[in-house]
KOLMARVEX-842357 format. One record per residue (C-alpha): x, y, z; residue in three letters. Coordinates in steps of 0.2 Angstrom, whole numbers, plus 2048, in hexadecimal, padded with zeros to 3 digits. Example, Ala and Ser with C-alpha at 12.3 -4.5 7.8 and 13.67 -1.06 7.14 Angstrom:
83E7EA827ala
8447FB824ser
//
This chain:
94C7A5B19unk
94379AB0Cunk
94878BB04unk
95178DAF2unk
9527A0AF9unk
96479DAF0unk
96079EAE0unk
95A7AFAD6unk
9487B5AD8unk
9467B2AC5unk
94D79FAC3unk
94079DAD3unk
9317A4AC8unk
935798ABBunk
937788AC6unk
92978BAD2unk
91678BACEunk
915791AE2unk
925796AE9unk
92C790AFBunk
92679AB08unk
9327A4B14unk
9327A0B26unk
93F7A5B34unk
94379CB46unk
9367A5B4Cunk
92979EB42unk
91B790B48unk
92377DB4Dunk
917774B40unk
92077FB30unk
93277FB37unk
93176CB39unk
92C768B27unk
938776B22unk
94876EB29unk
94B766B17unk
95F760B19unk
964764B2Aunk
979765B26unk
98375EB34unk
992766B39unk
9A1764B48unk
99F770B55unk
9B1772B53unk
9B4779B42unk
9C0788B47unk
9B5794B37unk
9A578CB3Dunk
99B79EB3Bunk
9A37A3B2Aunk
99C78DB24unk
98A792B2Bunk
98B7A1B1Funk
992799B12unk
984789B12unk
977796B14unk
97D79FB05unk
97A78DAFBunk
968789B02unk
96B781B13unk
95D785B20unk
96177BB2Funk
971778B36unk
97776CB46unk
98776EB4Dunk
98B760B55unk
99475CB67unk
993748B66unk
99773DB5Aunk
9A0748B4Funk
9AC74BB5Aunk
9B7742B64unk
9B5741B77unk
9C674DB7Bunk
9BE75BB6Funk
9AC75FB7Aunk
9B476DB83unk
9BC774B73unk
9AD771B69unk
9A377BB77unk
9AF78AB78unk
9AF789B64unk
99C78AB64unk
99B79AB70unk
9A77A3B65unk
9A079FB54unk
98D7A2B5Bunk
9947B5B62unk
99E7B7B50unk
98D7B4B49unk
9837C0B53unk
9907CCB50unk
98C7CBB3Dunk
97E7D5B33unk
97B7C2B2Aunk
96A7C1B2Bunk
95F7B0B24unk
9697A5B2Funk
966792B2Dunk
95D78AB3Cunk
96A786B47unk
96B778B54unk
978770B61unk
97A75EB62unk
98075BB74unk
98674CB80unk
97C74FB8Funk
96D757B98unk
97A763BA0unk
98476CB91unk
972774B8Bunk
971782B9Bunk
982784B99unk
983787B87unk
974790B87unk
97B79BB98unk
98C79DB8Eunk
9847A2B7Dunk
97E7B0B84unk
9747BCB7Aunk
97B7B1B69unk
96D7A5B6Funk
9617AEB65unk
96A7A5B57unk
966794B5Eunk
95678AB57unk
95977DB66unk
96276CB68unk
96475BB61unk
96374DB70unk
96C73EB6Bunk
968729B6Funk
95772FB74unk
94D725B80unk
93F72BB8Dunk
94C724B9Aunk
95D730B94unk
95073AB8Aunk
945744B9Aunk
95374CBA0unk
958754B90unk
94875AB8Dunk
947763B9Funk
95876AB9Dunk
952771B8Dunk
941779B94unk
94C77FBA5unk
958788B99unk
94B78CB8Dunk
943796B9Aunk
9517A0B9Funk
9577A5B91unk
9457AAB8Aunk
94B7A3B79unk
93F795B72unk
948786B70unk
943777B67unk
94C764B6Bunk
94D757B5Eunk
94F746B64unk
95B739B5Aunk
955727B5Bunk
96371DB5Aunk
965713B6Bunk
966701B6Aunk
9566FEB74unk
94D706B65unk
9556F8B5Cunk
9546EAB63unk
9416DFB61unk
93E6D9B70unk
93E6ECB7Aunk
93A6F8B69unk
92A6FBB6Eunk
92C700B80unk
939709B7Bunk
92D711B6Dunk
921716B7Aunk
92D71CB86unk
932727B79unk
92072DB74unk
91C730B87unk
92C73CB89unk
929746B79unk
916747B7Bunk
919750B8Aunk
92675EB82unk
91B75CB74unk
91A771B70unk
93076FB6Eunk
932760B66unk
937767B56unk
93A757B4Cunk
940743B50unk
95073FB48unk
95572DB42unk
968728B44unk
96A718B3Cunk
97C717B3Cunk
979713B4Eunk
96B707B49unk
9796FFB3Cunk
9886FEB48unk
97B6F3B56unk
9806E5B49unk
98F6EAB42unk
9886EFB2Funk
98B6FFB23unk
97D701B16unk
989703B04unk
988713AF9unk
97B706AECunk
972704AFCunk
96370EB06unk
96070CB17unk
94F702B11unk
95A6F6B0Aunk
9606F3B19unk
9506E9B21unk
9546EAB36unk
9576FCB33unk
9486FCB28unk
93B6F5B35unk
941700B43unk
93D70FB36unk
92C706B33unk
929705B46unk
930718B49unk
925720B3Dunk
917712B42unk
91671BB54unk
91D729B56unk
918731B41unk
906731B43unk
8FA73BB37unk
8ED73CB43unk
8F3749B4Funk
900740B59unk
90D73EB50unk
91C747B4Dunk
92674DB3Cunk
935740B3Dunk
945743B30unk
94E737B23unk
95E72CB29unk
96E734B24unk
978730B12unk
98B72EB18unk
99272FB04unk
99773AAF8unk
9A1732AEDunk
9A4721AE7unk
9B4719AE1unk
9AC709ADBunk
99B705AD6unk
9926F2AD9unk
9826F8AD2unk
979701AC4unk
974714AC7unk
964716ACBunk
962725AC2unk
957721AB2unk
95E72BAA3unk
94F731A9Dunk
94C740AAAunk
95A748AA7unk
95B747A95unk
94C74FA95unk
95375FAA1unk
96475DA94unk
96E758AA6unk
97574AAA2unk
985752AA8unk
97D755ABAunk
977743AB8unk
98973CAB8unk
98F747AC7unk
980741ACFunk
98672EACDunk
997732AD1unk
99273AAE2unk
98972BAE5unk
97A737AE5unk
97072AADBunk
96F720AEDunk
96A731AF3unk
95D735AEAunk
954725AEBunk
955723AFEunk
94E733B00unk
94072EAF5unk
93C720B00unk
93E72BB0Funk
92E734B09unk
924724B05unk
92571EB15unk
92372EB1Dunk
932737B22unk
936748B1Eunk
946751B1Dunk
95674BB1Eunk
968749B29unk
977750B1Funk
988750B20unk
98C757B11unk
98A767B09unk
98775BAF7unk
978754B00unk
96D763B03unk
966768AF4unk
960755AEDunk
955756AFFunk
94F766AF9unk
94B763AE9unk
93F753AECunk
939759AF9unk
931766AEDunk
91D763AEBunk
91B75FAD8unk
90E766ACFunk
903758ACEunk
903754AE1unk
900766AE5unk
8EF765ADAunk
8EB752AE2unk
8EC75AAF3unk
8E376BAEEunk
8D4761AE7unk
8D3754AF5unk
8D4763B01unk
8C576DAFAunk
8B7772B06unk
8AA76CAF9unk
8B175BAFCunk
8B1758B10unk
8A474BB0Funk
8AF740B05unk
8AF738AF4unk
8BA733AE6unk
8BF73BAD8unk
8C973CACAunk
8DC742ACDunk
8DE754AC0unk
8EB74BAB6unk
8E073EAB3unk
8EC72FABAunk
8E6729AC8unk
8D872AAD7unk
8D7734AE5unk
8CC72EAF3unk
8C773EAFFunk
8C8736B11unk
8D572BB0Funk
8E0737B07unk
8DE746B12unk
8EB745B1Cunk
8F7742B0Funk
8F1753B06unk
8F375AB16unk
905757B18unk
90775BB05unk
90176CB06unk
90C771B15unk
91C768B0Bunk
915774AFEunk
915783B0Aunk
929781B0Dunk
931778AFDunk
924780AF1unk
91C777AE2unk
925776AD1unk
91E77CAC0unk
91476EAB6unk
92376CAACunk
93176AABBunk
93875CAC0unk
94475BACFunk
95375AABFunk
94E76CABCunk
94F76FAD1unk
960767AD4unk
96676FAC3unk
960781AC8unk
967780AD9unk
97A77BAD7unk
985788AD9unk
98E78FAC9unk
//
């Protein structure tokens, strides 16, 4: 699979000056967790679940959680399990081939040998498992019962851990709770795909809902345990681990408080301003920024759940031109000892030591999401890939 591997070889040429790379589940842990772009959240008890993992593959989805907890209600597990076993052997059954990344969002340590005992040889179609309120505490035993399964199923299974629990929230016992957390994903360091952050957990501590004009940065307790997250556990010096953007619960607004915060001028440029309006309608605007923000403070890729979400986290997630040619001349051998220099486009400075590990994480952004022609914008990207 590869991302934007939905739209026609041709369109691809013209949007990318290097294209994304392809990659499968088998490939290395440090591509597959910067490729995980919009990771689309479904129930685990959709009754056509196999023919909606087709379909989102079909439109550009490369990872996939089907989820046993929150989604669902507490009556539903055993269905939602059952559902899971049929729809994974209705899949295997298939000759579909570039299946998204596909993971299980469970409950408790004890559903993953059982899922993983019941799936059968359709495990080969499972990526690994999403471990929900993650502490060291509830979080070890996950961990072993994924390694214990892991091992006699002789699939590779990865774990992402969802921070979410109040103790993560609350100031006087976050960083305990920080370095708990570090201590019991260091140790399973080689399956720790990615961290996850669910701040609609973080939101309901205190009884708030961010609105559609909103991002979770405007929210500022959710803000500073994001700051603290990626402070200890997103570390650029080897330590750290890829963690994803916060969720976007909206697609579509009813009534607006604020202006859009789409300037006009881009998409005039890429003649869209149709798309520009959908966009605001779908409260995509609030999207778009919050993603945006996700990068900047050093998150990268993004819990979905909707299908409308996936492509905006695809399309700025793709290296521009400019950044790709930053990175390239930061990067060069010539240039280890350090130094500054003038940046190619001739706006700004770029300072060899200080910005190496940013180019670093550019170039392997670059790898998975490509880099777009000098004269693409992510208009051209979100334009190209919408289905006609």
């Amino acid at each position: 699979m590869r991302h934007f591997g939905h739209i026609a070889p041709e369109v691809r040429q013209r949007l990318f000056h290097q294209e994304p790379c392809e990659f499968s589940a088998d490939s290395p842990a440090r591509l597959l967790a910067a490729a995980l772009g919009a990771t689309l959240y479904s129930p685990a008890t959709r009754p056509r679940l196999a023919d909606d993992i087709v379909k989102q593959t079909g439109r550009g989805v490369v990872s996939m959680v089907l989820c046993l907890e929150d989604s669902i209600g507490d009556e539903d597990v055993a269905e939602g399990e059952e559902n899971l076993v049929r729809q994974f052997t209705d899949l295997a059954a298939r000759s579909v081939t570039d299946l998204p990344l596909l993971f299980i969002r469970v409950r408790t340590p004890e559903q993953i040998p059982d899922l993983v005992r019941r799936l059968g040889p359709a495990v080969r179609l499972l990526s690994g498992f999403v471990l929900p309120k993650f502490t060291e505490e509830r979080g070890m035993p996950f961990l072993e019962a994924q390694a214990s399964a892991e091992a006699a199923s002789g699939r590779r299974l990865f774990a992402m851990p969802v921070l979410e629990s109040p103790e993560l929230l609350y100031r006087e016992s976050r960083v305990e709770t920080l370095e708990g957390i570090f201590r019991a994903v260091d140790k399973y360091r080689e399956r720790v795909l990615a961290l996850r952050l669910g701040v609609t957990d973080f939101c309901s501590s205190y009884g708030l809902r961010r609105a559609p004009d909103m991002t979770a940065y405007d929210v500022q307790i959710v803000a500073s345990v994001i700051a603290d997250v990626v402070n200890m556990l997103g570390r650029a010096d080897g330590t750290g681990f890829t963690v994803t953007g916060p969720v976007w619960e909206y697609f579509r607004v009813q009534e607006r408080m604020f202006k859009p915060q789409l300037r006009r001028s881009p998409f005039l440029e890429g003649q869209a301003e149709e798309l520009r309006e959908a966009l605001i309608e779908h409260a995509m605007d609030g999207l778009l920024r919050e993603i945006t923000l996700d990068h900047a403070n050093g998150l990268l890729g993004k819990t979905c759940i909707h299908p409308s979400h996936v492509l905006p986290v695809h399309a700025l997630s793709v290296v521009s031109h400019e950044e790709f040619s930053d990175a390239q001349d930061i990067l060069r051998p010539e240039r280890c000892g350090g130094g500054v220099l003038r940046s190619q486009y001739t706006n700004k400075m770029n300072e060899v030591k200080p910005h190496r590990a940013w180019a670093e994480r550019t170039l392997l952004r670059a790898e998975v999401f490509g880099v777009a022609n000098e004269d693409i914008g992510f208009v051209e990207l979100l334009a190209a890939g919408i289905p006609a």
